[in-house]
C-alpha positions as CSV (number, residue, x, y, z in Angstrom):
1,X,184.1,204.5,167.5
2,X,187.2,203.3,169.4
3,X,188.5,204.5,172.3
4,X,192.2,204.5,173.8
5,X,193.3,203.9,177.0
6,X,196.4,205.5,177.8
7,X,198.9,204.1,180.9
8,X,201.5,207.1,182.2
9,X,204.1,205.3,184.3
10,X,205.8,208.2,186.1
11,X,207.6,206.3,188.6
12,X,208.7,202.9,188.9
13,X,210.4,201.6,192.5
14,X,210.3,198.1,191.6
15,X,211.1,196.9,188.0
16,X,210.7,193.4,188.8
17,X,207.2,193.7,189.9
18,X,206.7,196.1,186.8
19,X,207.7,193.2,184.8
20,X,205.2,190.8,186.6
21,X,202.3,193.4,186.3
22,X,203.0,193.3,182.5
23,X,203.3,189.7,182.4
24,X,199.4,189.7,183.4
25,X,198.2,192.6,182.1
26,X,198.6,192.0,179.0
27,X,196.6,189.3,178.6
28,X,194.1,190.9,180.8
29,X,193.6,193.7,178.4
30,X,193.8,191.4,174.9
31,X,190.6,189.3,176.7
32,X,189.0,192.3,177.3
33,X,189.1,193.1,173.7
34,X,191.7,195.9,173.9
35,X,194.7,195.6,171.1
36,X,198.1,197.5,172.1
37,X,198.9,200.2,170.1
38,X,202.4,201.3,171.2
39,X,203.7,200.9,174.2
40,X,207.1,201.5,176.0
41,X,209.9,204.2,176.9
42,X,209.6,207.9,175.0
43,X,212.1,207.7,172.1
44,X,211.8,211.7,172.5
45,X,210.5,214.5,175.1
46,X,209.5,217.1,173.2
47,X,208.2,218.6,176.3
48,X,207.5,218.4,179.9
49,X,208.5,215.6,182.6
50,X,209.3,212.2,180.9
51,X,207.3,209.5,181.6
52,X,208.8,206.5,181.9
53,X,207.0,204.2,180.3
54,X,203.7,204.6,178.3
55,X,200.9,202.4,177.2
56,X,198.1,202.9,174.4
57,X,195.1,200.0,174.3
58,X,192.7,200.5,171.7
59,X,189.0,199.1,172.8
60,X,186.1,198.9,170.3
61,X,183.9,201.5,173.3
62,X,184.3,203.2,176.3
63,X,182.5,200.3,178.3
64,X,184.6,197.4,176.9
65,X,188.1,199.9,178.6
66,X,185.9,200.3,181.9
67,X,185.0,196.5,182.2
68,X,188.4,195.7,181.1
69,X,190.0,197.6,183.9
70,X,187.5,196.1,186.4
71,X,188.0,192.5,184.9
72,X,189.6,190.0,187.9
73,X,192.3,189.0,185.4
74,X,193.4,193.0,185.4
75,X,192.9,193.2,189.0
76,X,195.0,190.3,189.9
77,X,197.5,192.7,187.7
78,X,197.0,194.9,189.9
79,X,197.5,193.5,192.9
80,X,200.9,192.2,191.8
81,X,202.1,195.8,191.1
82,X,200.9,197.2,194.5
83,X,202.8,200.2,195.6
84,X,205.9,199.0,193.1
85,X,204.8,202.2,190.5
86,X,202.9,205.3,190.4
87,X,201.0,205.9,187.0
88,X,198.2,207.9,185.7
89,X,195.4,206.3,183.1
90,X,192.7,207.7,181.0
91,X,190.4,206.8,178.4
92,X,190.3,209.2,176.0
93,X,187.9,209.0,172.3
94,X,189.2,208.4,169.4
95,X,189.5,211.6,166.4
96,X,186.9,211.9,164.1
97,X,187.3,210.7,160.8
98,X,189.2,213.2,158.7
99,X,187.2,215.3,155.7
């Protein structure tokens, strides 16, 4: 079953190199066989802090996210976003099938 991985940015100190982060991890993520599912600024807070931006990749399994994340193409991502944001990601499983 699938599994999403889900980017929280909660701060953002330099858009630019935000904008250069995305520009390679993107690609990073679609070679490592993840396929966006939304991504973007909250059109509503419901509740709690707003983000400021969320991300959700779905991956075919938990190890495809994992090597994904430790590919050099996402690490090069993230060494171009450096200290520029502060985020929180997690790879959660996907619901089961409803009855």
């Amino acid at each position: 079953m699938p599994v999403y991985w889900v980017n929280t940015f909660t701060s953002i100190r330099d858009p630019e190199r935000l904008r250069l982060y995305v520009d390679l991890a993107g690609p990073a993520m679609l070679a490592g066989g993840g396929r966006f599912i939304a991504r973007g600024e909250p059109l509503a807070v419901l509740e709690g802090e707003s983000a400021l931006r969320t991300t959700i990749i779905e991956f075919p399994d938990l190890e495809a996210a994992v090597a994904a994340y430790h590919s050099d193409a996402y690490q090069q991502a993230l060494r171009t976003l450096g200290d520029a944001a502060t985020r929180e990601i997690r790879v959660i499983d996907s619901a089961p099938p409803a009855e």
